[in-house]
N, C-alpha and C positions, 0 to 999 in steps of 0.2 A: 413249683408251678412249671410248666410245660409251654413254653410261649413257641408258638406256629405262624408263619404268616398265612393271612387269610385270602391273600391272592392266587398261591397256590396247596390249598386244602381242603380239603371237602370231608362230609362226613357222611357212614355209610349206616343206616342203621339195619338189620337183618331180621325179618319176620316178626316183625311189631304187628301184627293182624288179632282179627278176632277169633280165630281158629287154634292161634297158639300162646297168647297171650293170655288165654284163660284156662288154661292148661297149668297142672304142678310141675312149678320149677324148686329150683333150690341154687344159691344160697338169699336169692333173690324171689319176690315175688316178681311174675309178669307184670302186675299193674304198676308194683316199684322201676322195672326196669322202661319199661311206657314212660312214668314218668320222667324219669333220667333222661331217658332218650327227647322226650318235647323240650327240656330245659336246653338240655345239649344241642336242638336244632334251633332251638329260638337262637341263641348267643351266636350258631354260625351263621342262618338269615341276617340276623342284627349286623354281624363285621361284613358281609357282603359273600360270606362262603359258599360253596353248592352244599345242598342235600340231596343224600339219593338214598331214598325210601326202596325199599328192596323186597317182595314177599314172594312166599311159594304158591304157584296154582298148576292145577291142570286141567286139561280139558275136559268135558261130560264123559268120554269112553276111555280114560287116561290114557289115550295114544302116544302123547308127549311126555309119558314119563317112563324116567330107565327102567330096563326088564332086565339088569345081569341077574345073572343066578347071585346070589347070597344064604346066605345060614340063617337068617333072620330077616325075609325081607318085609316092606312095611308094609301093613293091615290096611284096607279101606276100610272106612267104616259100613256096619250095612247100609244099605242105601244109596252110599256115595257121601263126599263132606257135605254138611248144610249149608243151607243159602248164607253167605253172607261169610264163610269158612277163610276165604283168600283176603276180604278186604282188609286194609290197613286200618287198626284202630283208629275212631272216632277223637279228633281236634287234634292228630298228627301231622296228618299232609297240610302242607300251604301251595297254592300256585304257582309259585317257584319252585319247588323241588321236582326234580326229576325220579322217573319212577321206572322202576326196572323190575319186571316180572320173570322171576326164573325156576327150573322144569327139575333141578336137583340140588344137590345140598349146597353147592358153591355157586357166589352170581356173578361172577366170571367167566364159564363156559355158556356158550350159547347162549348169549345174553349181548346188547351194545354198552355193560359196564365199561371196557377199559376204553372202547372209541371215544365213547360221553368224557370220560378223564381226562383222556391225552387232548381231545380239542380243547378244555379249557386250561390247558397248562398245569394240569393236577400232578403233584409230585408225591405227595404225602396225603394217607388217606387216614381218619379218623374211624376206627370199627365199634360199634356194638350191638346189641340184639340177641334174640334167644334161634335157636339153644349154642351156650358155649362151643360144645363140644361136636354140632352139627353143622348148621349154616354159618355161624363166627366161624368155628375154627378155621374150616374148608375157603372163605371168601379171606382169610388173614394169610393163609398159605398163599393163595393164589395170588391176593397184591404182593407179598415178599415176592413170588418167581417171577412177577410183571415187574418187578425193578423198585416199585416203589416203598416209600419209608412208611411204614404201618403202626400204629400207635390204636395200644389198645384198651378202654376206661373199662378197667376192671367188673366198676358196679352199674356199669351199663350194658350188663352181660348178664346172663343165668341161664343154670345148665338143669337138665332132669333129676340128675343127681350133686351134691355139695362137692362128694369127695372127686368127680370128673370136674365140675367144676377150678375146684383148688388146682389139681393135676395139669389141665390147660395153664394156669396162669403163673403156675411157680416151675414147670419144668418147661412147655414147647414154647408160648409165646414169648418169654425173654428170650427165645433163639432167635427169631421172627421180628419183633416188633418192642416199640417202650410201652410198656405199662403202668398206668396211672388210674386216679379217680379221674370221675366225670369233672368234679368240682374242680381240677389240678389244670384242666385246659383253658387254657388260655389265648384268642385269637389276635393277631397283632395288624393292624392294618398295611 
């Protein structure tokens, strides 16, 4: 068990929406990692922790999203995403949580992630959400260079593929952060 205080920790979940949550993951379904992730926000609402709901969107002409050149960069769909693509799945957000709308893979650039943190005394941030290997990975780097202690629930993560999955959690994030189950966290008043 993994015992945190809950005065300063929060927890961050990444792209829990209806646009990628119903999308094939692996080693995890989306709807599993959804769940995990409601369980895991209940128990830090309940000790008094923040939540910060985290999703990707962009604008109707995607002005606000990166243009580097890349080798593979990513597809719109025709059309553009469907209605409803960015929002946070349904009986996730409470009124309490704070909600952070971000423009690339990590929610720490261009985003008031770290101001929202550091005003409540956040030292230690709690990560999960899909995809491992995209907005996890990128938002678990970025809290380790931001100073703080990163803790990351294994099966409150899933990746496109099993074996990127695996590869995130047994080689970069033990450099980064502790890794554990969702079950293993524990908030202490």
């Amino acid at each position: 068990m993994l015992a945190l205080p809950a005065s300063t920790t929060a927890l961050i979940l990444i792209d829990l929406q209806n646009g990628i949550v119903s999308t094939p993951a692996e080693p995890y379904s989306g709807p599993d990692v959804l769940a995990r992730g409601r369980l895991l926000a209940q128990r830090f609402r309940a000790a008094g922790a923040p939540v910060i709901l985290v999703n990707v969107a962009f604008s109707a002409d995607r002005g606000d999203a990166l243009k580097a050149p890349v080798d593979q960069p990513m597809k719109m769909p025709p059309g553009g995403f469907p209605e409803g693509w960015a929002d946070l799945a349904e009986g996730l957000a409470e009124p309490s949580d704070l909600r952070v709308t971000k423009h690339q893979w990590g929610a720490f650039y261009g985003t008031e992630l770290d101001l929202q943190l550091r005003r409540r005394g956040i030292t230690t941030v709690v990560i999960g959400g899909i995809a491992t290997n995209i907005g996890v990975e990128s938002t678990a780097r970025a809290a380790h260079e931001h100073g703080y202690a990163v803790v990351l629930a294994e099966d409150a993560c899933t990746g496109r593929a099993a074996d990127m999955h695996a590869f995130a959690f047994q080689r970069i994030f033990p450099l980064l952060a502790r890794v554990t189950k969702a079950d293993d966290i524990a908030l202490q008043p």
